[in-house]
Every structure is written in structure tokens, then in C-alpha cells.
C-alpha positions in Angstrom: 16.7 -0.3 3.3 14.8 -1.2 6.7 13.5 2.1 8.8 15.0 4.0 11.2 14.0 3.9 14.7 12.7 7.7 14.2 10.6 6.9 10.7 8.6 4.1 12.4 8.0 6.5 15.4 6.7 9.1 12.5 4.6 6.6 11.5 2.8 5.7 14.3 2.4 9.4 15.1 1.2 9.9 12.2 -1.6 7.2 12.5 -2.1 7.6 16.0 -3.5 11.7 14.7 -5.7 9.7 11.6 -7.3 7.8 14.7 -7.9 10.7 16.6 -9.1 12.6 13.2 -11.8 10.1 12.5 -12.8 9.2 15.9 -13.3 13.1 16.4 -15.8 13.1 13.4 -17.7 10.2 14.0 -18.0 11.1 17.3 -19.7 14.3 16.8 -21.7 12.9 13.6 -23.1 9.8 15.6 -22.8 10.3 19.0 -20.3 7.8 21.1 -22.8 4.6 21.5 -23.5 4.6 17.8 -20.0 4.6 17.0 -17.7 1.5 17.1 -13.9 0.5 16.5 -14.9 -0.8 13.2 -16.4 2.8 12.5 -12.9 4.8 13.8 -10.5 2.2 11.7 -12.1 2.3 8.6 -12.9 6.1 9.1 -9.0 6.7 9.6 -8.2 3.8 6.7 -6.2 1.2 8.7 -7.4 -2.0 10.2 -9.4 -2.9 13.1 -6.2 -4.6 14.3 -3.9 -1.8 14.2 -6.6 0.7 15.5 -6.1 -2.0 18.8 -2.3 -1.5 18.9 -3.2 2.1 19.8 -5.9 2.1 21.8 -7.5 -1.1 23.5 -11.2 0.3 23.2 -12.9 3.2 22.3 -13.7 4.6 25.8 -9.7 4.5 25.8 -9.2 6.6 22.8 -12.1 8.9 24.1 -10.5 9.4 27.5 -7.5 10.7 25.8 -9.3 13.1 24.0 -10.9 14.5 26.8 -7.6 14.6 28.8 -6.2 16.6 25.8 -9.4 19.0 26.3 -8.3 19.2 30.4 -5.0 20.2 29.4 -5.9 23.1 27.1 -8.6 24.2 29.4 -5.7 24.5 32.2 -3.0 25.9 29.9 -5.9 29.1 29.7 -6.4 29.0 33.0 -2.9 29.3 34.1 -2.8 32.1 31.6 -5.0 33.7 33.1 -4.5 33.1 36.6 -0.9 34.6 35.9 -2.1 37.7 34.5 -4.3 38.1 37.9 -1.4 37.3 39.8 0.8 40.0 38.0 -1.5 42.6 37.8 -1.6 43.0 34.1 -4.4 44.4 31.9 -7.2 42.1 32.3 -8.5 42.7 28.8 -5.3 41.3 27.0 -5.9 37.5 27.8 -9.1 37.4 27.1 -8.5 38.9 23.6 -5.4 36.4 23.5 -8.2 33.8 23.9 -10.9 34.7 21.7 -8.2 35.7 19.2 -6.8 31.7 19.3 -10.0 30.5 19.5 -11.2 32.4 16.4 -8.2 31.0 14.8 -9.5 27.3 15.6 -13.1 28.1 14.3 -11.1 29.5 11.3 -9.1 26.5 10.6 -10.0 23.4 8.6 -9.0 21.0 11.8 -11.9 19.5 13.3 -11.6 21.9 16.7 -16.1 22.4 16.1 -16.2 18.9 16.7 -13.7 18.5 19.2 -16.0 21.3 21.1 -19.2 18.9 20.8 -18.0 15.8 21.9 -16.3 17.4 25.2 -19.5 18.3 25.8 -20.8 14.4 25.5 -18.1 13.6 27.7 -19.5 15.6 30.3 -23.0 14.4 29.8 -22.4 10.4 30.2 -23.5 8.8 32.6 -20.6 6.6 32.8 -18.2 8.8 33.2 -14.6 8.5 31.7 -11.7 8.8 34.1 -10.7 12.6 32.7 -13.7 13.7 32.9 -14.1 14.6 36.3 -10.5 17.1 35.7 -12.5 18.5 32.5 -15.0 19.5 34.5 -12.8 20.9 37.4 -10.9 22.7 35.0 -13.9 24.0 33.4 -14.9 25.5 36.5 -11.5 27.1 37.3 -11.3 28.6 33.9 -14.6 30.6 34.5 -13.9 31.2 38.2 -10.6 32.8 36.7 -12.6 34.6 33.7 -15.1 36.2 36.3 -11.9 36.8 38.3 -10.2 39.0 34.8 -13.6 40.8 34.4 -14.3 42.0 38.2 -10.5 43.6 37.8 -11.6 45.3 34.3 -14.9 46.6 35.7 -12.7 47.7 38.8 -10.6 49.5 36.2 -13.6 51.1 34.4 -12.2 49.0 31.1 -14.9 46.0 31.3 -19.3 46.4 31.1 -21.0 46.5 34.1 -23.3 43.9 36.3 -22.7 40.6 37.4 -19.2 39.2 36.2 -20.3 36.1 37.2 -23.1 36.1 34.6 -20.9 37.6 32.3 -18.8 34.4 31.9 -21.4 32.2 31.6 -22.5 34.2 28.5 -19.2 34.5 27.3 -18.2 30.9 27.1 -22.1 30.3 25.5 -21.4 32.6 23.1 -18.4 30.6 22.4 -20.1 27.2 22.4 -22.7 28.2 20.5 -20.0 29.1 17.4 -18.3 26.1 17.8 -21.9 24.5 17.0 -22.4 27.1 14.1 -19.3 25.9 12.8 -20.7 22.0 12.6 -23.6 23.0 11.6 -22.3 25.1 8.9 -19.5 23.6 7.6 -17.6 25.8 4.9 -20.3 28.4 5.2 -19.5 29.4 8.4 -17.8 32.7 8.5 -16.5 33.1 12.2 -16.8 36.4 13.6 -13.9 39.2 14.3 -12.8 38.5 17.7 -13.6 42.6 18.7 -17.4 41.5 18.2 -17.3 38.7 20.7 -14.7 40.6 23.3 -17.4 43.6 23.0 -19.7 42.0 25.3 -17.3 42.2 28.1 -14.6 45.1 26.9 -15.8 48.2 26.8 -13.4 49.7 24.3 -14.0 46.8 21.7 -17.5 48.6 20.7 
């Protein structure tokens, strides 16, 4: 019996994520220069030619995983910008955050890698055509994070002194366990969310 329209559109979904799963990996093991097509298809178990019917080159398939990155970086951003813009509790979406994030270090899905090579992506000196919006979006999300914690220190909730400084140190904190994570592998234990809200949020100590 041939396929359905939607089983070959599983399929390619399907391989299209083994790309991205592999690429991810060897991206973050070898760096982008060191790795090539022939690296990603074999990695993901499918042929060099099929790897082209998704993507064309490897920058391509690298682009889209940095767009992917923009996007989730806005999607907390507009959380958060939403929550300033309505007044609420500062302290919730930053818990919501580190709480989902936590989640990801948690998980089994490649998101400690995912971290690294976004930070390649900003690093190259050619830069790929999302980049640019990762780094906007980057900046938005901590203009909006310094935003959150000015309001909590306003509202006696957050620690004091210089929210801008504050956010730098948050999101380095947060870095730095997406690299624990790679480093560590399956010993990594990631920390309870309270411990890394309690450098901001008073009422997490």
C-alpha cells in the first residue's frame, strides 16, 4: 500500500529533527569548521544526498538553528515584557524561566549543546543571516530582565545594587550550567531552580 500524503510528511519531520540532532552534537563536539555534511549525514544515519534535500549546506542548517534560538529568546522576552506591561509580580517569570530552563538541563535532549553552539554563532566572523536577531534579542531579553528586577527591588522583593549587573550574572550563571552539563554529561545534577532565583529574589534564600 503506497503512503499517505501525511506519513511521508512524518517522515521527513522525522529526519529533518535526526539532522538537527546530529548537527547539534557535532557542532558542539568539533566546532563548526571541523564539521562537514558528510559528518551531520552519517551522524543522523541517512545519506549525504538526502541530508542535501533538507538543507543545501551546512551554514543553511546552522542558520536555522540559530533562528530557532531567536525565537525562544523572544518568546521569553515577550513574557516578560508582558508581565512589566501588566504590573504583575516580577518574581514569577523569572522563576517560570529558570524553572523551564532547569527542565531543559534536566532532560536528555541536547538543549547544553544547543546553548554552546549559539554561542559560536555569535562569535564567527562570518556571520550567519540570524545572527544578528540573536543577538538583538539577546539584548532585549536582558534589557527586560534588568527591567523585572528594578520593579522587584522597587517592591522590596528582589537583592539590592545594580540590576544591570544583576542580569549579567544571572544569565552567566545560567551559561555556565549549560556548560557543566556538556562537560558533565550524566553526572551533572542541575540545581533546584530556588538556588539560582536566590541570587536575585530575596524570598528564595
Amino acid at each position: 500500500m503506497p503512503r499517505t500524503a501525511e506519513q511521508y510528511a512524518a517522515m521527513r519531520s522525522d529526519t529533518h529533527e535526526k539532522i538537527q540532532a546530529a548537527a547539534i552534537g557535532l557542532f558542539a563536539r568539533k566546532g563548526f569548521a571541523a564539521t562537514s555534511v558528510r559528518d551531520i549525514a552519517q551522524a543522523a544515519e541517512i545519506s549525504t544526498g538526502l541530508m542535501y534535500r533538507h538543507y543545501a549546506t551546512k551554514e543553511a542548517l546552522f542558520d536555522d538553528l540559530v533562528s530557532q534560538a531567536a525565537d525562544g529568546l523572544a518568546r521569553v522576552a515577550t513574557a516578560f515584557e508582558q508581565a512589566i506591561e501588566q504590573e504583575a509580580p516580577p518574581a514569577e517569570p523569572i522563576r517560570e524561566f529558570v524553572r523551564e530552563f532547569a527542565g531543559d538541563l534536566a532532560a536528555d535532549n541536547g538543549f547544553a549543546e544547543f546553548s554552546l553552539i549559539m554561542g559560536q554563532a555569535l562569535l564567527m566572523p562570518d556571520r550567519l543571516p540570524h545572527a544578528k536577531r540573536l543577538a538583538e534579542q539577546h539584548r532585549t531579553l536582558a534589557a527586560r530582565t534588568t527591567e523585572l528586577i528594578e520593579r522587584g527591588q522597587r517592591r522590596g522583593e528582589f537583592v539590592g545594587g545594580n540590576a544591570g549587573d544583576l542580569t549579567t550574572c544571572f544569565f552567566a550563571l545560567l551559561d555556565g550550567l549549560a556548560s557543566m552539563k556538556f562537560v558533565m554529561g550524566e553526572d551533572f545534577t542541575p540545581p533546584d531552580p530556588s538556588a539560582v532565583t536566590a541570587m536575585l529574589i530575596k524570598e528564595d534564600r
